[in-house]
C-alpha positions as CSV (number, residue, x, y, z in Angstrom):
1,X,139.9,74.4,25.5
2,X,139.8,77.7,27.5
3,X,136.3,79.6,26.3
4,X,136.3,83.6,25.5
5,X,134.4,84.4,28.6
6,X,137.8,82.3,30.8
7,X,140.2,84.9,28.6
8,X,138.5,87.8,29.8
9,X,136.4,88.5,25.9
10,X,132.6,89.3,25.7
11,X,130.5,90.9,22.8
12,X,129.8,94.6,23.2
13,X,126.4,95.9,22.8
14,X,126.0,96.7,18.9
15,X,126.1,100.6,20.3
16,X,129.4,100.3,21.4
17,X,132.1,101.9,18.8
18,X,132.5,99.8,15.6
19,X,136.0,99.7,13.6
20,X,133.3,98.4,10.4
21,X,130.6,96.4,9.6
22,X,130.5,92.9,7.9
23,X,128.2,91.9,5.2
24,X,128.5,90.0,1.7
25,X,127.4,91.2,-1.5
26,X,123.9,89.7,-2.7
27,X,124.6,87.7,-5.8
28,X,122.5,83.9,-5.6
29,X,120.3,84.3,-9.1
30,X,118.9,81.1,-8.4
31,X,118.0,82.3,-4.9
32,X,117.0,85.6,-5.5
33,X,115.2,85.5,-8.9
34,X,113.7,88.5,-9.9
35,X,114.3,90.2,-6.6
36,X,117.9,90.4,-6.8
37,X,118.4,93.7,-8.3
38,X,116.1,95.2,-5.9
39,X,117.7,93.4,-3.1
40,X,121.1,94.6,-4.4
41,X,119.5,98.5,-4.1
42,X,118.3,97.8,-0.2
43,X,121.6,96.5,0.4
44,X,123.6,99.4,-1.2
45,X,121.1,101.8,0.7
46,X,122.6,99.9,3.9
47,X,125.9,100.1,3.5
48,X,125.5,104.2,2.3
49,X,123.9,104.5,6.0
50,X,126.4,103.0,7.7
51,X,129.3,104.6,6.3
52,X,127.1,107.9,6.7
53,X,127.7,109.2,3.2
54,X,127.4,112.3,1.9
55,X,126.5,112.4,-1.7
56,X,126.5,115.8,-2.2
57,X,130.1,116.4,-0.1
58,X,131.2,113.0,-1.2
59,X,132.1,111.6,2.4
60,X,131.7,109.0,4.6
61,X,131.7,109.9,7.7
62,X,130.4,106.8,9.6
63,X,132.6,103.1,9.5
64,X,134.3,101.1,7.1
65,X,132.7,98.1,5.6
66,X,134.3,94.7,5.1
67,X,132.1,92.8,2.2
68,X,132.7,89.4,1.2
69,X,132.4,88.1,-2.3
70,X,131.6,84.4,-3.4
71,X,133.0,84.4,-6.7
72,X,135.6,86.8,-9.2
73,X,132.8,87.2,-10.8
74,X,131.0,89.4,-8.6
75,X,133.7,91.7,-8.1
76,X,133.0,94.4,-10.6
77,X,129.3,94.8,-9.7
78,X,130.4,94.9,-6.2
79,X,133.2,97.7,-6.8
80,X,130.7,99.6,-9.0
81,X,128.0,99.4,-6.4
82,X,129.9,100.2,-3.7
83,X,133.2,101.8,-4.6
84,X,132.4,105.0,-3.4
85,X,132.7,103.9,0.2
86,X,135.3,102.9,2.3
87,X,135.1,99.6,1.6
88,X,138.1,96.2,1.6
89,X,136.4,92.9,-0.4
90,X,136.9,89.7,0.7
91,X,137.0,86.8,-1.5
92,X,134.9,84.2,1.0
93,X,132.8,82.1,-0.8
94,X,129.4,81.9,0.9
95,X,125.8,80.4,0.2
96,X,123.7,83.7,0.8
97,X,124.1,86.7,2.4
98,X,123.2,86.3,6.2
99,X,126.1,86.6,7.9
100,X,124.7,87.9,11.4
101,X,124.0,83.9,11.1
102,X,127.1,82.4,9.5
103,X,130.0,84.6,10.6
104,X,131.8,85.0,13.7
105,X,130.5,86.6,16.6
106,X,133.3,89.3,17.6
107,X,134.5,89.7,20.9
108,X,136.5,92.0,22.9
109,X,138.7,92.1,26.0
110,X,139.6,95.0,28.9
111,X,142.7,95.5,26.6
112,X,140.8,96.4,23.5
113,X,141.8,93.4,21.9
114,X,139.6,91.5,19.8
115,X,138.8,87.7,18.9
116,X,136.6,85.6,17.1
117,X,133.6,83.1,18.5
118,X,133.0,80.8,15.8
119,X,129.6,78.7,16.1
120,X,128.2,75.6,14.8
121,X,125.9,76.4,11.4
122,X,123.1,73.9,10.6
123,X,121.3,75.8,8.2
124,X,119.1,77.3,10.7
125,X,117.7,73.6,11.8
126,X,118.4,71.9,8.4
127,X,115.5,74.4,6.7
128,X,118.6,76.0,4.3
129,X,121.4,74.4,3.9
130,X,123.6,76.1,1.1
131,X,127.3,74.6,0.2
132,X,130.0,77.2,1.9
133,X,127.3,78.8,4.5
134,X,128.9,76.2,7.5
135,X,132.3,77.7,6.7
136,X,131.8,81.1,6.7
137,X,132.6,81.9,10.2
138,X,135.9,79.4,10.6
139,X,136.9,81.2,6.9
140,X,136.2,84.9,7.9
141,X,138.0,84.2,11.8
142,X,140.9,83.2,10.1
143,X,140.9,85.9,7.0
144,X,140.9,88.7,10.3
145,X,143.4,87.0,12.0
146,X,142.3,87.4,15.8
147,X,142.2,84.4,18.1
148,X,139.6,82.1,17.7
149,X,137.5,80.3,19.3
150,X,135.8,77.2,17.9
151,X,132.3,76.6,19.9
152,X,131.3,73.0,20.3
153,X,127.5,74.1,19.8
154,X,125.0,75.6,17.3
155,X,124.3,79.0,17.6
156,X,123.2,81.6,14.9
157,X,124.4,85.6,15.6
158,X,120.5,86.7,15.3
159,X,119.2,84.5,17.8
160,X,120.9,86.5,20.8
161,X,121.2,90.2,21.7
162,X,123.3,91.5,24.7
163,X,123.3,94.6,26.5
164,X,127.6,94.2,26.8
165,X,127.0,94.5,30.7
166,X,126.1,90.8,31.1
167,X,122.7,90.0,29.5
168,X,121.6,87.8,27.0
169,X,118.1,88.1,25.0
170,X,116.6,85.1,23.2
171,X,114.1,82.9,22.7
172,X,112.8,79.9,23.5
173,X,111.7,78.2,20.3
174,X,114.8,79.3,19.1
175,X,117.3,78.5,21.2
176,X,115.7,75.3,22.9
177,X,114.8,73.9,19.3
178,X,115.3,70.1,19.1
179,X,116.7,71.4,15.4
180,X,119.4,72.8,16.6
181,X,121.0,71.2,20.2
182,X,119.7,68.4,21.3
183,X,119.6,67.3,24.0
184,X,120.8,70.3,25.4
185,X,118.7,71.6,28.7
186,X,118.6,75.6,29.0
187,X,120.4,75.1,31.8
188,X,123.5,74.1,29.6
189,X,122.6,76.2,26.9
190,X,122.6,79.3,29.1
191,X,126.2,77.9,30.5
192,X,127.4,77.0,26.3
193,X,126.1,80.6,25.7
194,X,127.9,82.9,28.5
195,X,130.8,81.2,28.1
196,X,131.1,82.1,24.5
197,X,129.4,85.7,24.8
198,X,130.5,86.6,28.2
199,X,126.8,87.0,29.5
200,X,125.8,85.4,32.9
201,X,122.1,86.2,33.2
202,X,119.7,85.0,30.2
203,X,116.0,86.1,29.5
204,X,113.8,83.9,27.8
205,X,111.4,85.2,25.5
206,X,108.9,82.3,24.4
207,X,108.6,82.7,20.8
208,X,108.9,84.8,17.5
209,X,106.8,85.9,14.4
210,X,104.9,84.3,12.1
211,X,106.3,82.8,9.2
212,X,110.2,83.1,10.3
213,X,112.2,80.5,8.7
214,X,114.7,81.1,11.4
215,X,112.3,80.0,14.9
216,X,111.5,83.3,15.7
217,X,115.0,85.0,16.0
218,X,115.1,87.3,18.8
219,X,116.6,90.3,16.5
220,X,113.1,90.6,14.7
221,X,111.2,90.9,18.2
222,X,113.1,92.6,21.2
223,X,116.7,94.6,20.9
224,X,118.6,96.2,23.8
225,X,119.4,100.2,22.7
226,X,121.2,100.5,25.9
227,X,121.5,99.3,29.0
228,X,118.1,98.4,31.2
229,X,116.2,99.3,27.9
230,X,114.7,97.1,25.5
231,X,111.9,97.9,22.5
232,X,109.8,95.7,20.7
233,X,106.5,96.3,18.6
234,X,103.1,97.3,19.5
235,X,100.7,95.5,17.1
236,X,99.3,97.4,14.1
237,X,95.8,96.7,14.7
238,X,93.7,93.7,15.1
239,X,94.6,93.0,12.0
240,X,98.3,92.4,12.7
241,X,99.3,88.8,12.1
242,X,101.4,88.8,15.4
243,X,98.7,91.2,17.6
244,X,98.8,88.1,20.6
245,X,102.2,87.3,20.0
246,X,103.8,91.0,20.3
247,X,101.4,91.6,23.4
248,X,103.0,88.5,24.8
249,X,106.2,89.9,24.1
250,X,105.8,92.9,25.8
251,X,104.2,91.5,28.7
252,X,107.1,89.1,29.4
253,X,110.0,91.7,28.7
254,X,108.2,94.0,31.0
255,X,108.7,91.2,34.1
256,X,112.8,91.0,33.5
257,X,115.8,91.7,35.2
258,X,119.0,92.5,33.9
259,X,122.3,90.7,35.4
260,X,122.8,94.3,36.9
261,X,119.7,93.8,38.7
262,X,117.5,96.7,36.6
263,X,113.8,95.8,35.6
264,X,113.6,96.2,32.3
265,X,112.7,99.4,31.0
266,X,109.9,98.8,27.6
267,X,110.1,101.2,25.0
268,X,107.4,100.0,22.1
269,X,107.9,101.1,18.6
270,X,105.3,100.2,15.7
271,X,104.9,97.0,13.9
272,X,104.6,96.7,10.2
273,X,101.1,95.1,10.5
274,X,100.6,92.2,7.6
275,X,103.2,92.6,4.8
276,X,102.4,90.1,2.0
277,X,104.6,88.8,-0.4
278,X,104.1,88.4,-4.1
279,X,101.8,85.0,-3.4
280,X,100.5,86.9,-0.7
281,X,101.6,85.1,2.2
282,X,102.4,86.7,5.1
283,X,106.1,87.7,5.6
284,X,107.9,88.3,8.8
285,X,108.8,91.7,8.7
286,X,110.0,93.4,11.9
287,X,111.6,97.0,12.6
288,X,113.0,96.3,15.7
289,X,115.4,94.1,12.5
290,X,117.3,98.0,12.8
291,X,121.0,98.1,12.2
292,X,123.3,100.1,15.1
293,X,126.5,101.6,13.0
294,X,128.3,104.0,14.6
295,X,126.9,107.4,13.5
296,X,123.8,106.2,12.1
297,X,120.4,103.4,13.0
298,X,119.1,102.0,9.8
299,X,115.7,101.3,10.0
300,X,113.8,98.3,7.7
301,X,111.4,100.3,5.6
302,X,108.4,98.0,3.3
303,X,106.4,100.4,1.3
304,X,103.6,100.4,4.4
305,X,101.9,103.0,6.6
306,X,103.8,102.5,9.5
307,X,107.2,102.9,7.9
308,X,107.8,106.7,8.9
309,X,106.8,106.5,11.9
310,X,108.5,103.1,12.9
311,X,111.7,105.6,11.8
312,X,110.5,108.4,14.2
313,X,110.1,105.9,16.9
314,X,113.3,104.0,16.8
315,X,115.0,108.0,16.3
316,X,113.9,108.6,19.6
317,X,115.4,105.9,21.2
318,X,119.0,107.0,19.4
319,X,119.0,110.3,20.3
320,X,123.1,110.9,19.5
321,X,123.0,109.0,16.5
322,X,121.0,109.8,12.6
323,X,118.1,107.5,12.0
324,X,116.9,106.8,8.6
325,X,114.9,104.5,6.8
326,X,115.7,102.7,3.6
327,X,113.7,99.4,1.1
328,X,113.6,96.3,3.0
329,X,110.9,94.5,1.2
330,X,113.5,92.5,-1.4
331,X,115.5,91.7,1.4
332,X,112.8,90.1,3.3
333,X,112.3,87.9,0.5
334,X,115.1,86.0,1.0
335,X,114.2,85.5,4.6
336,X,115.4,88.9,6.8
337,X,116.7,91.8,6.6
338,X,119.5,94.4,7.9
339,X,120.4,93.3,11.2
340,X,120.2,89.8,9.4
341,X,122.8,90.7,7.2
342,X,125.3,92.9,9.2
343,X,127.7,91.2,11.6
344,X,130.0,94.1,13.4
345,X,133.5,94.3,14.3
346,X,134.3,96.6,17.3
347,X,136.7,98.7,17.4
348,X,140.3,97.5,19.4
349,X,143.3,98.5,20.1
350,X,144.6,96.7,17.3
């Protein structure tokens, strides 16, 4: 079968205009526990700072949202929640609510129009594997209606970032994880990947955080915010459970090039240092985990010192856009947070 890449489609760089954002309404009890509720508050937050509202004008100003549901019985919570934006529910069962890992990856072409790259799901290595999650993308390609395309490999949205000029981010122990293709060599994986994204150079970072479930996702380390630019974090202090790791990241960013031929420019924002959960393990939170929308950058916030200035930080980075901050820590949780749990959908010409 003809790939996207053969047609002419690529995936834009997450700055690029957005028609809406993707997510799906948190609602697992037996997942969440008593962190639901609070989850369901970060999650609201989100979707306020995408669509840029206004509570005091009562406007949205930013993009739509497209939010799935599992079950009828979500619905009214969700409507309640979330009525007050410009918002069209889906009713796509799902197992949780990370969709930049189960959904499609969308795609555009020279004429604006748009299609669907649906991956292989494998419960990110056969740590989570939740009934519906491995249909997701095949069921929310087909609910949009644009041409899709069914990859013959498993990839998860998180674990690659592009610049939309031909560069692909990721990671090693990611990527190259026995968990996910083996067998595969990076040179075919590079090959599997730009013909799917449209990319023809990939950078290699070696490896992620501490403690991430997903093998160290390249959306909680390094993110384009435009082209030739990267950030990632400068550790918090000796203390900082990733200090060698995020030095090695920066090191190994700084000694890129682009598929443009540009040496990566390194912009470092803060890291959250250690952020413990409730049994006081070490979680992997990350704000470079920001959300792009199109009027707005939503920053991971979790109730530690570094959280204002993380915000200041990324806000220079995104001059034309509003930067804000809003409660991550529930939403980590469960394994992530925003950019985890936003998939979006640029805008076409139809």
């Amino acid at each position: 079968m003809s790939t996207p890449h053969a047609q002419g489609y690529l995936q834009p760089a997450e700055w690029a205009p957005h028609d809406a954002t993707l997510l799906a309404w948190p609602s697992a009890a037996d997942l969440w526990e008593d962190n639901l509720e609070p989850a369901r508050a970060g999650f609201v937050a989100l979707c306020e700072g995408i669509a840029d509202w206004d509570p005091r004008a009562r406007l949205a100003r930013g993009e739509a949202l497209h939010v799935l549901l599992p079950r009828a019985a979500e619905a009214d919570r969700a409507r309640a929640a979330l009525g007050h934006l410009d918002v069209t529910f889906h009713d796509v069962p799902f197992g949780d609510i990370w969709v930049r890992d189960t959904a499609p990856v969308f795609l555009l072409d020279s004429r604006g129009q748009r299609a669907s790259a649906v991956f292989g799901f494998n419960g990110w290595g056969g740590k989570y594997t939740l009934e519906h999650d491995d249909q997701v993308g095949a069921r929310v390609a087909d609910r949009l209606a644009f041409p899709r395309f069914d990859a013959p490999f498993v990839l998860e949205g998180g674990s690659v970032e592009v610049d939309g000029e031909g560069t692909v981010l990721t990671t090693s122990q990611c990527l190259e994880n026995d968990n996910r293709n083996p067998g595969m060599s990076r040179a075919q994986l590079e090959r599997a990947v730009g013909a799917y994204l449209g990319t023809s150079r990939t950078l290699w970072i070696t490896e992620g955080l501490l403690n991430d479930h997903t093998d160290g996702h390249i959306d909680t380390i390094a993110r384009f915010v435009r082209p030739g630019v990267v950030c990632c974090m400068a550790p918090a202090g000796s203390d900082d459970p990733n200090h060698a790791v995020l030095g090695r990241i920066a090191r190994e960013l700084g000694g890129m090039v682009d598929a443009r031929g540009r040496t990566l420019a390194v912009e470092l924002i803060p890291s959250p240092g250690r952020v413990l959960d409730e049994d006081g393990e070490i979680m992997p939170a990350s704000y470079a985990n920001f959300y792009i929308a199109n009027t707005t950058v939503i920053v991971p916030q979790y109730g530690v010192p570094n959280d204002a200035a993380a915000v200041e930080a990324i806000a220079r980075l995104f001059p034309e856009r509003r930067t804000l901050g809003a409660p991550a820590k529930a939403i980590l949780t469960g394994g992530g947070a925003f950019h985890c749990i936003t998939q979006q959908l640029p805008r076409g010409s139809r």
